[in-house]
Backbone bond lengths (Angstrom), bond angles and torsions (degrees), N, CA, C in turn:
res aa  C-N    CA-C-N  psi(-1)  N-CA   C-N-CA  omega(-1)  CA-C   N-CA-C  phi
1 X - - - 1.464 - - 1.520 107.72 -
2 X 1.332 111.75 118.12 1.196 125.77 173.46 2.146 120.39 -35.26
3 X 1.284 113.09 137.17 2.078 93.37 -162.06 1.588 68.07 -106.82
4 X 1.625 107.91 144.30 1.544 107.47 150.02 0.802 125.34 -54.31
5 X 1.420 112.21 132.81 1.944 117.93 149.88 1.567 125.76 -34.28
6 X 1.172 104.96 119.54 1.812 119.02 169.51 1.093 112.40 -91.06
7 X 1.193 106.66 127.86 1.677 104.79 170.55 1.319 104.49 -93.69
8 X 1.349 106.57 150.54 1.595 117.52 177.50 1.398 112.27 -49.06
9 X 0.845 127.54 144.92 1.569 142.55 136.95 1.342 122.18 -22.11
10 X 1.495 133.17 118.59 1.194 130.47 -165.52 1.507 98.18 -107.58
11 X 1.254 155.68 136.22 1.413 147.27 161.65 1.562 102.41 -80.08
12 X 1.298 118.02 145.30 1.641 144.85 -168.79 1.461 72.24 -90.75
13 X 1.610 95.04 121.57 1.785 128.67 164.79 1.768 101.45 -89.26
14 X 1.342 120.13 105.56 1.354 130.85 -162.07 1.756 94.49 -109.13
15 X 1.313 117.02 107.52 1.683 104.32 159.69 1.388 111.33 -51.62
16 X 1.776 90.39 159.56 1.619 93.25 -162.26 1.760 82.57 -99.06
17 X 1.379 109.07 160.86 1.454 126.98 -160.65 1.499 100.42 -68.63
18 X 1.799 121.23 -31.47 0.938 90.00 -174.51 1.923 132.12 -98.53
19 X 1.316 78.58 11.97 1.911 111.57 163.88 1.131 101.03 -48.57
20 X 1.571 107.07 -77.09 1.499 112.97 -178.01 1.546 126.53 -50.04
21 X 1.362 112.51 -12.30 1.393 118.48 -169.37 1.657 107.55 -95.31
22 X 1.349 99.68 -36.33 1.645 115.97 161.71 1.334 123.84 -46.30
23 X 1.620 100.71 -60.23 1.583 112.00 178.68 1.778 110.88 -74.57
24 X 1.031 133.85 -47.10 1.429 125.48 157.71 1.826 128.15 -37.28
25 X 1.415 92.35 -44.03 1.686 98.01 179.07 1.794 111.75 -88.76
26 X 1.519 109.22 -26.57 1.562 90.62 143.04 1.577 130.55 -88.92
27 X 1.145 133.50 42.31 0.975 136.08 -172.87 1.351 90.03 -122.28
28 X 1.644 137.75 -59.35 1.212 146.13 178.97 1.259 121.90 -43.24
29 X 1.581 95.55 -38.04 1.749 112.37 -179.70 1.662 101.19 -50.77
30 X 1.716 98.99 -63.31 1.424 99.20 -139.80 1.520 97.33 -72.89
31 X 1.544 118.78 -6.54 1.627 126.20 -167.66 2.102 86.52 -72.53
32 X 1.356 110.91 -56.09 1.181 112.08 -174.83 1.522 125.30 -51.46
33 X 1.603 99.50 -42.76 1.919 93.90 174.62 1.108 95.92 -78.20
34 X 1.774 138.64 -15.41 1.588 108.87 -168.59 2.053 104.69 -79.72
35 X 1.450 110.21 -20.53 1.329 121.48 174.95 1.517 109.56 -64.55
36 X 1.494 109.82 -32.09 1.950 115.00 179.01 1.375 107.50 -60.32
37 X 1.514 108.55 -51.06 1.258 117.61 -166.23 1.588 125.86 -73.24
38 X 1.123 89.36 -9.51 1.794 99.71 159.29 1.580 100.74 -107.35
39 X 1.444 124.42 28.10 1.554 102.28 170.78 1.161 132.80 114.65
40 X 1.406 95.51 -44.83 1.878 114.29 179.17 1.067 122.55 -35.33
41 X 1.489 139.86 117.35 1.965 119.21 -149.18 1.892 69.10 -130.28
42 X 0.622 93.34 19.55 2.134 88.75 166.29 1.640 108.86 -116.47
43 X 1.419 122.90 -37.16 1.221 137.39 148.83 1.584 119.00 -23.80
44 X 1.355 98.58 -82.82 1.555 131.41 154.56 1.673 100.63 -33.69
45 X 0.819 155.22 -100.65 1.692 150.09 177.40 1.328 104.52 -43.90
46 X 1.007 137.09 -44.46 1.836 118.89 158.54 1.925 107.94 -34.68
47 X 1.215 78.14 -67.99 2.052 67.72 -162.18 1.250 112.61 -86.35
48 X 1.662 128.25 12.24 1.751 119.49 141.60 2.046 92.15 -60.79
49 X 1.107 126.83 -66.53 0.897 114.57 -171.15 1.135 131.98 -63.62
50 X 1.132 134.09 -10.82 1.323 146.38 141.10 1.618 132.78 -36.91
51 X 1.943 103.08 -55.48 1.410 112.07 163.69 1.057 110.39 -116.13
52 X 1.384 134.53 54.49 1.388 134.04 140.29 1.563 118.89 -62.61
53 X 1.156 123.94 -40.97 1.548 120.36 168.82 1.538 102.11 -57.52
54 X 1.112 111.63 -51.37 2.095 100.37 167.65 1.297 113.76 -41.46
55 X 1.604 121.32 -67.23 1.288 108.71 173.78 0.856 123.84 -51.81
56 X 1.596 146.35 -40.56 1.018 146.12 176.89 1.666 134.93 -73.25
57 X 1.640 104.09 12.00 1.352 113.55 -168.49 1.998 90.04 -118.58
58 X 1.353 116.51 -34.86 0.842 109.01 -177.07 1.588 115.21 -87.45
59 X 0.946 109.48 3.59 2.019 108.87 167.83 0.979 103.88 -104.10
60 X 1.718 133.69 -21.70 1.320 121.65 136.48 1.222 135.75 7.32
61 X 1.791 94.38 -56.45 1.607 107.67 -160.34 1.488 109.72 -99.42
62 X 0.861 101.44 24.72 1.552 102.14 -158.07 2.322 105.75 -156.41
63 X 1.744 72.74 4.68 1.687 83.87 166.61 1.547 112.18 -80.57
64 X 1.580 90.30 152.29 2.131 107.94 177.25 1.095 83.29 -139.61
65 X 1.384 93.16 160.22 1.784 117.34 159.11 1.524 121.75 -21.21
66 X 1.430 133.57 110.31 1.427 115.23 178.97 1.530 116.45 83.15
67 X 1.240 123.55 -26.65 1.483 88.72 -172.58 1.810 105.77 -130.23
68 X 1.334 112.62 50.63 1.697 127.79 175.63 2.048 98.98 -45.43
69 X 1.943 85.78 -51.97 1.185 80.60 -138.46 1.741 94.03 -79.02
70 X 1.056 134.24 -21.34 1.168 139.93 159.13 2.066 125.02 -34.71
71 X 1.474 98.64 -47.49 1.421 104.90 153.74 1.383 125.92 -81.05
72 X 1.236 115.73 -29.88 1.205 111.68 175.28 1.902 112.59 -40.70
73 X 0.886 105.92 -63.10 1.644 143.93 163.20 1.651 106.74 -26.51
74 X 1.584 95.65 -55.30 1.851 82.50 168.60 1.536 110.13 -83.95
75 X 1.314 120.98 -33.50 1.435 119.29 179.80 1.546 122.16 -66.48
76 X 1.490 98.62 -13.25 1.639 84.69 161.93 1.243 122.17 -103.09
77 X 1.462 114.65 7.49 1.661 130.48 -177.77 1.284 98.05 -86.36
78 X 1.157 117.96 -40.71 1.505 126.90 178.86 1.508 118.54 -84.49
79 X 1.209 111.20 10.40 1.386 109.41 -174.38 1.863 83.51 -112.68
80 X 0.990 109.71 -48.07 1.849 115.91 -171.23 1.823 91.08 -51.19
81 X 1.437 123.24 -53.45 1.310 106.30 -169.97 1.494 122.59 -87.32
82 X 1.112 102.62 16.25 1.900 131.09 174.29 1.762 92.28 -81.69
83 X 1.271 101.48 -59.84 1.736 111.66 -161.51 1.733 102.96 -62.44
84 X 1.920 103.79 -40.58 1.929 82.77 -173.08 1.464 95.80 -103.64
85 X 1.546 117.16 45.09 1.818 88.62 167.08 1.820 91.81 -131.43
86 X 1.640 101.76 2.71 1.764 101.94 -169.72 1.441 99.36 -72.72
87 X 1.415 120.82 130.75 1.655 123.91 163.08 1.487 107.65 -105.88
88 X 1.154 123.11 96.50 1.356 131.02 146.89 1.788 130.14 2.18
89 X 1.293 94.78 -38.46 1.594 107.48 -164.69 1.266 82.99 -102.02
90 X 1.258 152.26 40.25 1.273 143.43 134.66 1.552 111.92 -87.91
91 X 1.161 124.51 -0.67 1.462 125.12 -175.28 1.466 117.64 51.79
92 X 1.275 111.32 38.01 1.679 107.91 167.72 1.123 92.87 -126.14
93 X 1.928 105.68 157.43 1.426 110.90 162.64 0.705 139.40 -79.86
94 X 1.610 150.69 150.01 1.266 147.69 -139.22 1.465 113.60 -78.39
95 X 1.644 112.92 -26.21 1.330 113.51 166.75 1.668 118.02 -68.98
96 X 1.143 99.55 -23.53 1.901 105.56 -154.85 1.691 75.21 -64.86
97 X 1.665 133.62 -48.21 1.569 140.03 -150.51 1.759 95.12 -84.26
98 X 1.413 116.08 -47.78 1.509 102.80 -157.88 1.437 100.03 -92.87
99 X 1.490 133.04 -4.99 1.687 95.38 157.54 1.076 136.30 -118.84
100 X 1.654 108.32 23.13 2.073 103.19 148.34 1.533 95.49 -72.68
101 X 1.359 114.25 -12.90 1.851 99.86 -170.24 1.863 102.13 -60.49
102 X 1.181 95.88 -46.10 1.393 108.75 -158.17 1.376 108.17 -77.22
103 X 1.257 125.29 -40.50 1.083 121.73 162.79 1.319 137.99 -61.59
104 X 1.897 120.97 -18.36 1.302 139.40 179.94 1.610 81.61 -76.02
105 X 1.670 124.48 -52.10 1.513 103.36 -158.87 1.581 103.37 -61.43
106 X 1.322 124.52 -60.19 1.359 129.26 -174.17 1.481 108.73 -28.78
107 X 1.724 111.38 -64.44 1.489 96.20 -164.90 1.631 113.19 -80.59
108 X 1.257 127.59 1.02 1.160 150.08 149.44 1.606 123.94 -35.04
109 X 1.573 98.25 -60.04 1.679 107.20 162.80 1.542 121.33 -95.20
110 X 1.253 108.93 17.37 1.308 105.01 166.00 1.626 105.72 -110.48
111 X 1.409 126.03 -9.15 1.070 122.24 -161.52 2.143 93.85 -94.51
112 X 1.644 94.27 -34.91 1.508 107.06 -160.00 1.498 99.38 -89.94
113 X 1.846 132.35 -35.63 1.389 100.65 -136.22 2.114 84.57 -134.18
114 X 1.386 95.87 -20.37 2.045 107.61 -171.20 1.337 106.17 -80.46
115 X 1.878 128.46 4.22 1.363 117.55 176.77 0.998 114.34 -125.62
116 X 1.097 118.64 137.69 1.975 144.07 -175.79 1.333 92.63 -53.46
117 X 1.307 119.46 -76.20 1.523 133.42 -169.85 1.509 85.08 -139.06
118 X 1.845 87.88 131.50 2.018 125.71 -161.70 1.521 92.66 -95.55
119 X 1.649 125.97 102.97 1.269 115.68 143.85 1.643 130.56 -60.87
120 X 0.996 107.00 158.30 1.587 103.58 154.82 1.241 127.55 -2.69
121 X 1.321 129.43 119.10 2.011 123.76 -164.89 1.801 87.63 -75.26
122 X 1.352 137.37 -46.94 1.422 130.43 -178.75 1.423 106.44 -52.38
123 X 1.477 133.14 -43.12 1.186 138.45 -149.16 1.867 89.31 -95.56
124 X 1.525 134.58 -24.71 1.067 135.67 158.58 1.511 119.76 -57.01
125 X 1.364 122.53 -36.90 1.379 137.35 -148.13 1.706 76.89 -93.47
126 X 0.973 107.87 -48.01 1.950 108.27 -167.06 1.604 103.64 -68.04
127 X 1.732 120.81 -42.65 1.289 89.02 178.76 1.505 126.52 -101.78
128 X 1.391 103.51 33.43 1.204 120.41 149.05 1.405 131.88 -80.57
129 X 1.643 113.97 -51.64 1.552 119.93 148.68 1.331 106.71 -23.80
130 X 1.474 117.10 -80.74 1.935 133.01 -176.02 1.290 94.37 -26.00
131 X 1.606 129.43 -72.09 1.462 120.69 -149.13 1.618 100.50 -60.66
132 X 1.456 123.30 -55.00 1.615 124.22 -161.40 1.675 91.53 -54.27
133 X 1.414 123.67 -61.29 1.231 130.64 -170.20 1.989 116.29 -32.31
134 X 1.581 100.28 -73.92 1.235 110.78 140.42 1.269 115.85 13.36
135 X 1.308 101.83 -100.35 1.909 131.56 -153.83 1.974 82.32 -55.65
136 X 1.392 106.27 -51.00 1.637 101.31 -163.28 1.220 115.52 -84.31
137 X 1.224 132.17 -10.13 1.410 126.10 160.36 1.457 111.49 -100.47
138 X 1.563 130.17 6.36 1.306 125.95 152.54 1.727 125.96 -83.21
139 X 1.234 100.55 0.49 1.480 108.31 -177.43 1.590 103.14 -121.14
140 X 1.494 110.29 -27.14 1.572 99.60 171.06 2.028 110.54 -74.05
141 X 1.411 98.56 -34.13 1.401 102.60 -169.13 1.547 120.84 -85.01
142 X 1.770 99.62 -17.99 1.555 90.22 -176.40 1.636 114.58 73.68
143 X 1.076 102.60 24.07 1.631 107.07 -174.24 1.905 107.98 -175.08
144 X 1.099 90.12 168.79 1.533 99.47 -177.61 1.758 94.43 -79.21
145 X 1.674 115.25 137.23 1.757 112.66 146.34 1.015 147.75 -45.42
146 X 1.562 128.13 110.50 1.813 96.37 171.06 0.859 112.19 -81.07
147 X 1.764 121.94 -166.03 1.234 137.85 -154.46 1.689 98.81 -64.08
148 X 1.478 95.72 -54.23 1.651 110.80 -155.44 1.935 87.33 -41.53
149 X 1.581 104.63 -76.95 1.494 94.55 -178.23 1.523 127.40 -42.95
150 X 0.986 119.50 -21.69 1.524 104.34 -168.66 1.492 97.34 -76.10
151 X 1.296 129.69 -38.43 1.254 148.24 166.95 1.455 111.70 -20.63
152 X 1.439 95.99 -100.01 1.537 107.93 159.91 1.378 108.77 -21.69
153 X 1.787 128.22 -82.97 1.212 103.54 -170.68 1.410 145.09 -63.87
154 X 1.377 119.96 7.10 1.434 148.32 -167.80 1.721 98.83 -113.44
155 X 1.264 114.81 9.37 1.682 105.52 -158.91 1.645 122.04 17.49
156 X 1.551 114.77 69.96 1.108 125.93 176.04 1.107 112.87 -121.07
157 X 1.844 110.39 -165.16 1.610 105.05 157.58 1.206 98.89 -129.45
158 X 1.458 128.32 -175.50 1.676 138.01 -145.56 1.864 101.52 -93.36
159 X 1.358 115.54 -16.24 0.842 135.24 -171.02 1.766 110.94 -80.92
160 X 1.223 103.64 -66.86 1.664 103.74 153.71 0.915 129.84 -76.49
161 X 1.629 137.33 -2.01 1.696 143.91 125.06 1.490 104.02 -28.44
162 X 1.183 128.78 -81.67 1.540 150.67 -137.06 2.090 77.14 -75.39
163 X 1.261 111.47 -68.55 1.302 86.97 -173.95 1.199 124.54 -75.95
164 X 1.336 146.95 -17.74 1.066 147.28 158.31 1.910 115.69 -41.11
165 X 1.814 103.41 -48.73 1.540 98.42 172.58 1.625 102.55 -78.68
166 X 1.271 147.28 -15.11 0.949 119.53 175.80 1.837 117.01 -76.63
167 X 2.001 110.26 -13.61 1.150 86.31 -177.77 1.355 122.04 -107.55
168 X 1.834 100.34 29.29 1.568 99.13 -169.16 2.134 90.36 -93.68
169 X 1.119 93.98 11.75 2.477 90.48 172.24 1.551 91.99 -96.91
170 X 1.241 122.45 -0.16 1.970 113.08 162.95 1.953 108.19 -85.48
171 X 1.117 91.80 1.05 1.684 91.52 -165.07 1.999 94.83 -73.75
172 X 1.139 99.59 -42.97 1.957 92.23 161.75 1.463 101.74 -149.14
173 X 1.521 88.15 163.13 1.548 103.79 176.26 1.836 112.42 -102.93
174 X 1.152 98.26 174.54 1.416 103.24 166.93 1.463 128.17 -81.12
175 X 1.020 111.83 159.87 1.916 117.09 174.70 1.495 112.73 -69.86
176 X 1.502 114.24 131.27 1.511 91.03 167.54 1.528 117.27 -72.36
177 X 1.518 98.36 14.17 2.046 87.27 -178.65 1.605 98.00 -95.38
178 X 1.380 109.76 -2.43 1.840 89.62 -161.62 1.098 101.90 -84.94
179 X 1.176 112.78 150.14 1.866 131.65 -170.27 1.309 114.49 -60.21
180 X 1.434 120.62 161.94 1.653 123.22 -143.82 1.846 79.90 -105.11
181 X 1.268 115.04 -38.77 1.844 119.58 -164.24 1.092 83.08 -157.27
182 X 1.639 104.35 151.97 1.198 127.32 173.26 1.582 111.81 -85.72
183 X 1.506 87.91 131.84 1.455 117.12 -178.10 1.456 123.18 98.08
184 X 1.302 111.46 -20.44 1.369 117.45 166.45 1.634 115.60 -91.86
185 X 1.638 109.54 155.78 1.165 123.54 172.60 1.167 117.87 -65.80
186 X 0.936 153.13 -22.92 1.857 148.90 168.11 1.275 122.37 -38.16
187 X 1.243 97.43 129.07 1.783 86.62 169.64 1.067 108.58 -137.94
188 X 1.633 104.30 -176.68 1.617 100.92 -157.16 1.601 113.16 -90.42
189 X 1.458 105.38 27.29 1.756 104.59 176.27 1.620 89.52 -120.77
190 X 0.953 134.67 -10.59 1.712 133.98 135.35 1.725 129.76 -41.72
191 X 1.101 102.46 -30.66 1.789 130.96 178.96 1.680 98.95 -89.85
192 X 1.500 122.59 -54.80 1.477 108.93 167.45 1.656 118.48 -33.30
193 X 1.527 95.17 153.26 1.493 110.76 -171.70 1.523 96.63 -117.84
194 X 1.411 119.26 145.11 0.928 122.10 168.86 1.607 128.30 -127.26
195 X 0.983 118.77 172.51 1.386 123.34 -176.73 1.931 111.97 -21.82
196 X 1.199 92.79 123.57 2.146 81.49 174.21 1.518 96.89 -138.90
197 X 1.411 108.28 133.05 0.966 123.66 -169.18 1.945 117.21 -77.89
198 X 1.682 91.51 -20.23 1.302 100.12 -179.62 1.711 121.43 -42.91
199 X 1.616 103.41 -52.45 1.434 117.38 172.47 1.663 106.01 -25.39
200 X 1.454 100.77 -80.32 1.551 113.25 -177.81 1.309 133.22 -42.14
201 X 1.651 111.56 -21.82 0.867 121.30 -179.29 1.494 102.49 -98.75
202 X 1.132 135.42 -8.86 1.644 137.05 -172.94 1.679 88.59 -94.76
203 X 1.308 126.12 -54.04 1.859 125.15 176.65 1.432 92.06 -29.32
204 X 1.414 101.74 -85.19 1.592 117.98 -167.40 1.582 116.78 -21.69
205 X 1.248 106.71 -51.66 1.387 109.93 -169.50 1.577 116.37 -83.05
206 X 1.544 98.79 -23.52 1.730 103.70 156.15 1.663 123.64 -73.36
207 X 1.079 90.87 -19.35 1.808 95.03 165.37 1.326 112.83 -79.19
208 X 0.944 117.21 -27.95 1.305 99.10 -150.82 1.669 89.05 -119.07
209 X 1.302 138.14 -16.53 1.358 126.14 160.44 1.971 101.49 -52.65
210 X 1.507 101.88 -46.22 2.036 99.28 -174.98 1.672 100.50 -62.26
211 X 1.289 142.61 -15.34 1.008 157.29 -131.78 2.210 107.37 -113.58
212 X 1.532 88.13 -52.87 1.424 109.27 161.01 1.565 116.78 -59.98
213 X 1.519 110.91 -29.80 1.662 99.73 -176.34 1.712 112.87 -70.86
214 X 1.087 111.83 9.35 1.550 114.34 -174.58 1.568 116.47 -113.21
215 X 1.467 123.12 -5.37 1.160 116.86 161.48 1.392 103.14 -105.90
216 X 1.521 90.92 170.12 2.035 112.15 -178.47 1.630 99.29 -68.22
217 X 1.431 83.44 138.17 1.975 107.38 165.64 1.791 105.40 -19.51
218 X 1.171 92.40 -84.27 2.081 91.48 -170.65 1.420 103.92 -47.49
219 X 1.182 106.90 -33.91 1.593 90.02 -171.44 1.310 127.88 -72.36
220 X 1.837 98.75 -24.49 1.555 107.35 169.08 1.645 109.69 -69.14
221 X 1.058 102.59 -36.57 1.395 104.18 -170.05 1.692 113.49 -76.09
222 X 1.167 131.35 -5.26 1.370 138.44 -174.80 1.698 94.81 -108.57
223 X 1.562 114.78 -14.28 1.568 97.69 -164.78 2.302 83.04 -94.40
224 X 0.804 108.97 -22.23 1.431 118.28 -150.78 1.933 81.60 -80.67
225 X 1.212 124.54 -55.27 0.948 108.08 -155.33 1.371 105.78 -87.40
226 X 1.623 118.07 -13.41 1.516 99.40 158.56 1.307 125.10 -93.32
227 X 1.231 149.44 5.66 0.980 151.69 137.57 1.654 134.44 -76.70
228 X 1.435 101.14 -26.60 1.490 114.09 -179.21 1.767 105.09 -94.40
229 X 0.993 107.11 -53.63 1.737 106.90 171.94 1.699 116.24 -106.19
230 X 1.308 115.33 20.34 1.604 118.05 171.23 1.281 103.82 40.55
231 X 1.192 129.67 56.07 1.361 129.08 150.85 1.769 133.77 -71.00
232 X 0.447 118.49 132.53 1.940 115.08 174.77 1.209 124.26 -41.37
233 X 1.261 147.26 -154.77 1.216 134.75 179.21 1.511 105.04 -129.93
234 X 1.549 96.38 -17.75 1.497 111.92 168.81 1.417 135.38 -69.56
235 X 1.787 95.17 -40.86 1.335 97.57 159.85 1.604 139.82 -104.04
236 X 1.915 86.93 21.42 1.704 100.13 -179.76 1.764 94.15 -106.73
237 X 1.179 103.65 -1.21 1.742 108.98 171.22 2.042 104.04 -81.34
238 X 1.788 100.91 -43.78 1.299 102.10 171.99 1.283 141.69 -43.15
239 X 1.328 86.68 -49.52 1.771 119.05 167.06 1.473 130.83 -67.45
240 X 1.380 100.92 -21.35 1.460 121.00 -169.32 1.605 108.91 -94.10
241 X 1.983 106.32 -52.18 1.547 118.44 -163.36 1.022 97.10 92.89
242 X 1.107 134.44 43.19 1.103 123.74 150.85 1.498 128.57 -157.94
243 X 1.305 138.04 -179.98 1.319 124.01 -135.53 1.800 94.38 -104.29
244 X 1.391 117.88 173.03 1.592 122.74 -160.81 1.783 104.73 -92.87
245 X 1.423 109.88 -5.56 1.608 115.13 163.23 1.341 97.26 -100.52
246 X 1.548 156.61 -23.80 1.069 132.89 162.99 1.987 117.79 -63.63
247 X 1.411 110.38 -43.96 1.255 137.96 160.74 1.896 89.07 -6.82
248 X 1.610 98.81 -101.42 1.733 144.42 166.21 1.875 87.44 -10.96
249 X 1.175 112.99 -90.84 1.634 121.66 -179.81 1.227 112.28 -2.96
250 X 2.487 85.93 -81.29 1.860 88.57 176.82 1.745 143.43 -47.66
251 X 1.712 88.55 -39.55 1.428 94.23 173.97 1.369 128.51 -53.07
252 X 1.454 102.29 -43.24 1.288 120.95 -172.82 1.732 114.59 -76.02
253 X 0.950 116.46 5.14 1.099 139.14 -150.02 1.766 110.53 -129.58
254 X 1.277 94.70 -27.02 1.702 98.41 -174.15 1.927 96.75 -123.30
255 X 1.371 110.23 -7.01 1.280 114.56 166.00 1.945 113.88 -76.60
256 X 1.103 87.46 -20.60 1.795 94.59 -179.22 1.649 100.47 -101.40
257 X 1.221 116.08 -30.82 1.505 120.67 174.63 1.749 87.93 -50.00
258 X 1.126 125.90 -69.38 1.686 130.72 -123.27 2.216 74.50 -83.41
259 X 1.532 103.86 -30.18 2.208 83.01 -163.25 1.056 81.76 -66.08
260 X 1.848 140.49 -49.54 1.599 97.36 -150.32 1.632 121.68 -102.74
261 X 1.254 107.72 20.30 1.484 113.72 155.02 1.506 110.04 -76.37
262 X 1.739 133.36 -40.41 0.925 136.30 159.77 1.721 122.24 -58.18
263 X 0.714 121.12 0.08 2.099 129.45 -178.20 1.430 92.22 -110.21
264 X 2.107 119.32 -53.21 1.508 95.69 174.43 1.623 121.25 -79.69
265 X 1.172 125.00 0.84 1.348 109.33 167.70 1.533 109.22 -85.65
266 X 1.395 120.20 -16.77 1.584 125.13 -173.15 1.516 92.17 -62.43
267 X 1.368 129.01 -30.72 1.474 127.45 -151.66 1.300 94.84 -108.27
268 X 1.586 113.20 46.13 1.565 114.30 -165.95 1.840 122.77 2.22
269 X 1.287 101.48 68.00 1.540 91.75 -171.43 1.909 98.22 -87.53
270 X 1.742 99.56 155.75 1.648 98.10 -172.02 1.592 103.92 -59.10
271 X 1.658 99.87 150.45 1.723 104.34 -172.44 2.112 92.32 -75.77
272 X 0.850 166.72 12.56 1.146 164.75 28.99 1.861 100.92 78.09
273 X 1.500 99.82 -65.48 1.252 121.36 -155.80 1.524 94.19 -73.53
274 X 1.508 114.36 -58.83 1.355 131.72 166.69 1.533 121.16 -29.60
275 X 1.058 106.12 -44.29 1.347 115.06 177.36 1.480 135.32 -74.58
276 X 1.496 87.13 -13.58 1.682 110.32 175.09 1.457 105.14 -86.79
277 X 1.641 117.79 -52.32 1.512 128.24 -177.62 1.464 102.51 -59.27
278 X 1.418 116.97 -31.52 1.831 103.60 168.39 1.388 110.65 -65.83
């Protein structure tokens, strides 16, 4: 007697738990923006709190020394304007939209608000490449990069490497309080230079030596020796032959000579011209 045919055994296809955990937590999502979109500003603070670990994974990437909590700060500013500009009925998920969001803000304030003096936004974008690069060929290599690699991994050349690391030391400056050498009191607003009057006074005297070629001999010579060797008028009359009210005259006389050669050179007139008025 013929035995019936058995059919094989089928095994129960079980979703895996964390399927279900996927499809539930987008289900919550879209319950939450559909609650925003009528208004709900409790809705709205549910799902900042919801993807704050988003924001907070992606400044992660984009952390340095010291300033986590500083991005953090834009990445959750940028996560809030992720939440009221996301429309649902575009059929993407809310992550695929909020972290170029978050990331445009990040490299955004590093490009606009983290530099002393702003290179080039390309030459920014590169030593940003450099730093991630960096971090990943210092942990694959066990050693610091050279140029050549950082290159390569940045698809650059060594040339915009070399300047790119030289312009990520504009990213801050120093204090004028911080110390000139260690252990001493100096600092580097001690090292500032300030105003010196010497300069002005070296112009002056180059003006006014070109300034002297336009009065007569005695007169240069009576203005020079009372001003240049402080002589009297008595004994530049001695020197001269002549009397201490003629003295007074000349001076006075070659002191008005020298302003209005100085008023027509103020009126840049051609030295041409100058040469005629001598």
């Amino acid at each position: 007697m013929p035995q019936p045919s058995r059919r094989p055994a089928v095994a129960a296809v079980r979703p895996h738990p964390e399927h279900g955990d996927a499809v539930a937590r987008n289900r919550a999502d879209r319950l939450l923006f559909a609650r925003r979109d009528k208004g709900d500003l409790r809705a709205r603070d549910e799902l900042v709190e919801r993807f704050m670990p988003l924001a907070r994974s992606v400044a992660r990437r984009y952390e340095r020394s010291g300033e986590f909590e500083d991005l953090l700060q834009v990445a959750a500013l940028a996560l809030v304007k992720a939440i009221d500009r996301y429309d649902p009925a575009r059929g993407c998920a809310f992550s695929s939209y909020a972290v170029p969001t978050i990331a445009g803000e990040l490299k955004r304030h590093f490009r606009d608000r983290s530099w002393a003096i702003r290179p080039p936004r390309d030459l920014q974008e590169l030593i940003l490449r450099l730093e991630r690069a960096t971090s990943r060929l210092t942990t694959e290599l066990d050693r610091a990069p050279t140029v050549a690699e950082l290159a390569e991994a940045t698809q650059s050349t060594d040339e915009l490497v070399l300047e790119a690391l030289q312009a990520r030391q504009s990213r801050h400056t120093l204090s004028l309080h911080a110390p000139t050498v260690s252990g001493e009191e100096a600092v580097l607003q001690d090292c500032v230079g300030g105003p010196d009057d010497g300069f002005a006074a070296a112009e002056d005297r180059a003006d006014l030596q070109g300034l002297m070629a336009f009065v007569p001999p005695r007169t240069r010579l009576a203005l020079r020796l009372r001003f240049e060797e402080d002589l009297t008028q008595a004994e530049i009359g001695e020197l001269l032959g002549v009397s201490q009210m003629q003295v007074s005259r000349i001076i006075r006389r070659g002191l008005d000579q020298l302003r209005d050669v100085a008023e027509q050179r103020a009126l840049m007139l051609d030295p041409a011209r100058l040469a005629v008025l001598a």
